[in-house]
C-alpha positions, 0 to 999 in steps of 0.5 A: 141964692148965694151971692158970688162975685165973678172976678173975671170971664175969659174966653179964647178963639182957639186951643193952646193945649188941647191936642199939643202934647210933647209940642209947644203950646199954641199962642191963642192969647185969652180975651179978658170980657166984662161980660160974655153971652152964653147959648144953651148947649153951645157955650160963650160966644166966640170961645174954643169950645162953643159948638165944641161937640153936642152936650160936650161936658166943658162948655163953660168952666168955673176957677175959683179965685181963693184957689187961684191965690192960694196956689200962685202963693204957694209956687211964688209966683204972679200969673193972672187968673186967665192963665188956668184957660179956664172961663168963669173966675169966681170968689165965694163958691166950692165949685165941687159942691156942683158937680152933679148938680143943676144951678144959676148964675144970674139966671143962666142955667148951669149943670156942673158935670166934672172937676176941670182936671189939672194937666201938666200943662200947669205947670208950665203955665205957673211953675213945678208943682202947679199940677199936684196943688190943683188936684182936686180943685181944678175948676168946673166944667159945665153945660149950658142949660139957658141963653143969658149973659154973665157980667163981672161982678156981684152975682147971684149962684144957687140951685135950679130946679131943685136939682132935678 
């Protein structure tokens, strides 16, 4: 088991992008958590895409925090990790070496099934060229395979089952 640490978990009550194209983003400001309750196939409690749809690819998403630095240096600019909307901040860990795979985060089960692939919306959030620089680590959408609870801070991540 690798040792991660989650820098930060975020969730929303509702969509600011999500079905808003050529319109102004909504104002669903994200809830910044010390620790967030997980449900096997549902996804955080009290967030937008819990219950989203049954085995909905994106229940939890992952952002990495070297990725996040690396952009926001690249752009000049300062937003916070929550701006990318995504759940689960992490440092320490290619989140693209998941995709497919089986793995646990302190014990909750995760399967990775796709990159969180950036948007234009990006760009707006964090300025131009924000979009292209996530291309390709855009974060990780995830099912929820167990009940459990996430905290922030030092975390265990490592395969589940051997990948089955």
């Amino acid at each position: 088991m690798t040792h991660v640490f989650i820098a930060g978990l975020f969730r929303s009550a509702g969509h600011n992008f999500v079905g808003r194209f050529g319109r102004e983003p909504g104002t669903h400001p994200m809830e910044l958590l010390e620790s967030a309750r997980v449900k096997a196939g549902r996804g955080i409690e009290g967030d937008r895409f819990m219950d989203h749809a049954e085995g909905y690819k994106g229940q939890v998403t992952f952002f990495s925090l070297e990725t996040h630095r690396e952009v926001c240096g690249a752009l000049g600019t300062s937003v916070e990790p929550w701006a990318w909307r995504r759940n689960v901040v992490v440092e320490g860990v290619d989140l693209n070496a998941w995709i497919g795979r089986r793995f646990e985060v302190d014990g909750v089960g995760f399967e990775g099934v796709e990159e969180c692939r950036p948007c234009a919306w990006m760009d707006r959030v964090a300025g131009a060229g924000a979009e292209a620089l996530l291309r390709g680590r855009g974060g990780l959408r995830a099912r929820v395979l167990s009940d459990g609870l996430l905290k922030v801070g030092p975390a265990g991540w490592g395969a589940r089952d051997r990948d089955r």
